[in-house]
C-alpha positions as CSV (number, residue, x, y, z in Angstrom):
1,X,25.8,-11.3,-54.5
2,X,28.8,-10.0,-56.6
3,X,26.7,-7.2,-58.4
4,X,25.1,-6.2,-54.8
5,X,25.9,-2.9,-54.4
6,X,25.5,-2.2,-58.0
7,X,21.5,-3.4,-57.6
8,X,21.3,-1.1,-54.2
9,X,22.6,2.0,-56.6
10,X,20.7,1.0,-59.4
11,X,17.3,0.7,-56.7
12,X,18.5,4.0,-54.9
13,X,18.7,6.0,-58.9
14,X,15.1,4.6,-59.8
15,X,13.9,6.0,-56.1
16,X,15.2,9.0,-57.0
17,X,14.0,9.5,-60.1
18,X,10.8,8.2,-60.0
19,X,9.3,9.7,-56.6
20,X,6.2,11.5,-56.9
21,X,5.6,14.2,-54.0
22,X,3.4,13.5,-51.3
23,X,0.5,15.1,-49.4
24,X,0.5,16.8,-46.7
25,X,3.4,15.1,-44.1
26,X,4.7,14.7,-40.7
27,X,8.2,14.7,-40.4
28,X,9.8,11.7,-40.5
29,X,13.4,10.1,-40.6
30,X,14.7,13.7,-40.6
31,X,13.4,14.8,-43.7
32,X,10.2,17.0,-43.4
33,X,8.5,16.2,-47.0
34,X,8.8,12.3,-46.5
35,X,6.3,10.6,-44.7
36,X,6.8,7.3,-43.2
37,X,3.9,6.1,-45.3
38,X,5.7,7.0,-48.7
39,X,6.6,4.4,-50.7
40,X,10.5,4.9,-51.0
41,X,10.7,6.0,-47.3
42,X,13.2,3.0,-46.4
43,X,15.2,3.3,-49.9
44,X,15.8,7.3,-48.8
45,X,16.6,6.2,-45.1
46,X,19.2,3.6,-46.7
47,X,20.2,6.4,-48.5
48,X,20.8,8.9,-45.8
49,X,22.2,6.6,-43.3
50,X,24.8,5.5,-46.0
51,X,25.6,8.9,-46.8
52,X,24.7,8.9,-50.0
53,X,22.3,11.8,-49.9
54,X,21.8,14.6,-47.0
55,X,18.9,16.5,-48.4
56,X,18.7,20.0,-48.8
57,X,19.3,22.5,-46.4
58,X,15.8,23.6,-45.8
59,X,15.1,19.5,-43.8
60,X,13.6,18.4,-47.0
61,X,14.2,15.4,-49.2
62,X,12.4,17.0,-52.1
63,X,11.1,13.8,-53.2
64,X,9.5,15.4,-56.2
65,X,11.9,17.4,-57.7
66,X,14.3,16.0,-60.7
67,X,17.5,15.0,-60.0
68,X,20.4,16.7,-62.0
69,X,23.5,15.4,-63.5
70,X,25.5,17.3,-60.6
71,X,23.5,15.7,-58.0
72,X,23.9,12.1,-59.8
73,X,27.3,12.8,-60.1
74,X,27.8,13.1,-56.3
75,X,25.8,10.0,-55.4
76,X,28.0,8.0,-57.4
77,X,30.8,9.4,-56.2
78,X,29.9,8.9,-52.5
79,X,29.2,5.4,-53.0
80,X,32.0,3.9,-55.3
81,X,34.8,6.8,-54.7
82,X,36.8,7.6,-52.0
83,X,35.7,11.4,-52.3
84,X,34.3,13.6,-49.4
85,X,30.7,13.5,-48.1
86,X,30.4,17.4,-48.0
87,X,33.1,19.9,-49.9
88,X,33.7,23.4,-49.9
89,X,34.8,23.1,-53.6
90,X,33.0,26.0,-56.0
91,X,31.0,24.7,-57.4
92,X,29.3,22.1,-54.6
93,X,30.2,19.2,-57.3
94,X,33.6,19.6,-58.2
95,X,34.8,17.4,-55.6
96,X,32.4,14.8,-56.6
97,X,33.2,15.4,-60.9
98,X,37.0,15.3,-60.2
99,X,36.6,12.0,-58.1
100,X,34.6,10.3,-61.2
101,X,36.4,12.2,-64.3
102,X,39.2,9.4,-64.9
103,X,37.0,6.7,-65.2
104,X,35.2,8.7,-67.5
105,X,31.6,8.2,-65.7
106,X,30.2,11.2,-67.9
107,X,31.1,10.1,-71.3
108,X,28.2,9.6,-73.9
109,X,25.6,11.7,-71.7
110,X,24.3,14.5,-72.1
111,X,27.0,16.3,-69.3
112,X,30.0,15.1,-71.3
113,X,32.9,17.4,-70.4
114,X,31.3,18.4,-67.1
115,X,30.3,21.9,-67.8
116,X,28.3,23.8,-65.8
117,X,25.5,24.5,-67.6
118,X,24.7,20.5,-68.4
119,X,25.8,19.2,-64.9
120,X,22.6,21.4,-63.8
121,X,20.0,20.4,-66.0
122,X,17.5,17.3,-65.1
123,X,19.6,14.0,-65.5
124,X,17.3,11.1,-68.1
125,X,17.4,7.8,-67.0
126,X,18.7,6.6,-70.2
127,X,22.0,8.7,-69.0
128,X,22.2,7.4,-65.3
129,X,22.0,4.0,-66.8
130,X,25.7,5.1,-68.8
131,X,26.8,6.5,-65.7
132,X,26.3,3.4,-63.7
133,X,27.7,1.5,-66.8
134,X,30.9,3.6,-66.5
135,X,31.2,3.1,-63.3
136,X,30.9,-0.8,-62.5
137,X,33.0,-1.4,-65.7
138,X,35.9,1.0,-64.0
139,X,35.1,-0.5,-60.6
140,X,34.0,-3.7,-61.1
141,X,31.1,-3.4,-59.1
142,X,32.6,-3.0,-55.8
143,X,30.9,0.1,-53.6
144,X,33.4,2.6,-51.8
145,X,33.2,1.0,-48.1
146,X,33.5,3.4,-45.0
């Protein structure tokens, strides 16, 4: 159970990745594109109800759109960092790439140096695999609590 919260992360980045959009949906578990029929619907609940992700502003999940490096950035940040679950920094991520730059969580991806123009472009998986790598060799494994 030692690598626990590493396995949930490393579930939770796949979810992400990986969903394909749905049909037409009800709303469900406060996001209005994710049915409770979809096949991640409990990982994203997990998700939400850890704080990990809110969804976007418009109710949605977005279940079909890629995920970014910004947007990777913050999930790992919310769950292994003691960093804020919403910021008024500019840009939306700064908060989230200042709480993750020591450990140096972007290093050999694509988003080294945390510009502005990578940290916005679709995240491989190849690179939230080094992300994760960064992070549970800095942190030994152990997810941010409360």
């Amino acid at each position: 159970m030692k690598h626990r919260g590493f396995w949930n992360l490393a579930a939770l980045a796949c979810a992400l990745t990986l969903l394909l959009a749905a049909g037409p949906v009800a709303r469900a578990a406060g996001f209005s594109d994710v049915p409770a029929s979809h096949w991640a619907y409990q990982a994203i609940l997990e998700a939400a109800d850890s704080g990990l992700t809110a969804g976007y502003a418009d109710g949605g999940f977005h279940p079909g759109d890629d995920v970014t490096y910004a947007q990777f950035t913050a999930f790992l940040a919310r769950a292994f960092y003691a960093s804020p679950i919403q910021s008024s920094s500019s840009p939306w991520y700064q908060t989230y790439l200042d709480a993750v730059r020591g450990d140096g969580v972007l290093d050999g991806t694509a988003a080294a140096g945390g510009r502005a123009e990578s940290l916005g472009k679709p995240i491989s998986r190849y690179d939230m695999a080094m992300m994760m790598y960064h992070v549970m060799s800095a942190r030994g494994g152990a997810a941010r609590r409360g």
